[in-house]
N, C-alpha and C positions, 0 to 999 in steps of 0.2 A: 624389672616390671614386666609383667606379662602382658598378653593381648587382650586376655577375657577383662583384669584388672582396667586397661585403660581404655574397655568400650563399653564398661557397666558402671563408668562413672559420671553420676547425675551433674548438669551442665547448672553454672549459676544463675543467679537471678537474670534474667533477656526474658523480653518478649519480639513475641513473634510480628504480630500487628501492632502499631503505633495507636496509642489514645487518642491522639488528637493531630492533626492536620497542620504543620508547621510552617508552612507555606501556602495558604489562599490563594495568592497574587501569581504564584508561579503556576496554579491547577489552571488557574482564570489565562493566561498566555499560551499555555499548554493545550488547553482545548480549544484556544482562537485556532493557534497554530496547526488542529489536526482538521479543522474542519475550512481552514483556506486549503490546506493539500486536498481533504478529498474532494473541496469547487478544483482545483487545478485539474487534478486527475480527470474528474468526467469530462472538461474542457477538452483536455488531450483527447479522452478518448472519441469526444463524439467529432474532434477535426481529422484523428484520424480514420474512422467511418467516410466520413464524408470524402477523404482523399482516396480511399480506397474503392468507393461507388465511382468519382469522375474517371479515377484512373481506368477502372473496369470497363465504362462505358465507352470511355474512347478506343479502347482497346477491342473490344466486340465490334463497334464500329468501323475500328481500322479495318477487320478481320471480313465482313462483309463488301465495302470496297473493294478491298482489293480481290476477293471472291467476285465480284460484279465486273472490275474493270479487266480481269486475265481471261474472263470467254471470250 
């Protein structure tokens, strides 16, 4: 059997895209599920913002102190 032979042979009946949706209930979980991660995600991101402003601040503050109390 040659190469040309076995890649110019038309494939059987398959489709590509599915007619119809055989699972509802799992699309319906599936989307709950993507949209409680991206409530998670912004959660995280906006406490780690928030941890990243106090840290900063304290730290600029440190930074002036101790600029104020070493003259």
């Amino acid at each position: 059997m040659s190469i040309v032979a076995a890649s110019t042979a038309t494939p059987t009946s398959y489709r590509s895209v599915p007619t119809e949706n055989p699972d509802i209930e799992f699309e319906r979980r599936w989307t709950a599920w993507e949209a409680r991660g991206l409530a998670h995600e912004r959660t995280v991101r906006r406490r780690f913002l928030t941890v990243v402003i106090v840290t900063a601040a304290i730290a600029v503050a440190a930074l002036f102190a101790y600029k104020l109390l070493s003259q």
